[in-house]
C-alpha positions, 0 to 999 in steps of 0.5 A: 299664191296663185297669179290672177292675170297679167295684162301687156301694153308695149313694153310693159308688163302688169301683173294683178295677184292673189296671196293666201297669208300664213305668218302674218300679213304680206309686208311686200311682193318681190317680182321676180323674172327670167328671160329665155336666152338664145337656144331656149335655156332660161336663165336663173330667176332675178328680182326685178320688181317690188310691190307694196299692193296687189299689183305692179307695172314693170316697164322697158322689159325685154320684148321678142322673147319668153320671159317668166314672170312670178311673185314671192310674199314676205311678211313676218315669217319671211319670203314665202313660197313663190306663185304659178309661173306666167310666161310670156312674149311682149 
């Protein structure tokens, strides 16, 4: 699974994402996020979003400092292999 583009706006963050189906098809996406804390070590990645399409609008993110972003398809055959990673600072 490749991400296609993120956009940000304020305090948000959109994401727009392709999947490649191999179980049957994407039931969900889980987003899923980690956070530069201070002296640059990111932390471990936590789900902070769920889509049922192709994209997502996360508001009140963390602004000032590199967030990580990435998305995991579930369908019949479970969670899949998680997409390219996305950095970013709103």
């Amino acid at each position: 699974m490749k991400t296609q583009s993120v956009t940000r706006r304020g305090a948000a963050c959109r994401a727009l994402f392709l999947y490649t189906a191999r179980g049957g098809a994407v039931c969900t996406y889980l987003i899923l996020r980690r956070m530069e804390s201070s002296g640059g070590i990111m932390s471990e990645w936590e789900q902070v979003g769920i889509s049922l399409s192709h994209q997502i609008t996360l508001t009140n993110q963390t602004r000032f400092r590199q967030l990580e972003y990435r998305v995991a398809a579930v369908n019949g055959a479970g969670v899949g292999v998680p997409s390219n990673t996305v950095a970013v600072v709103l």
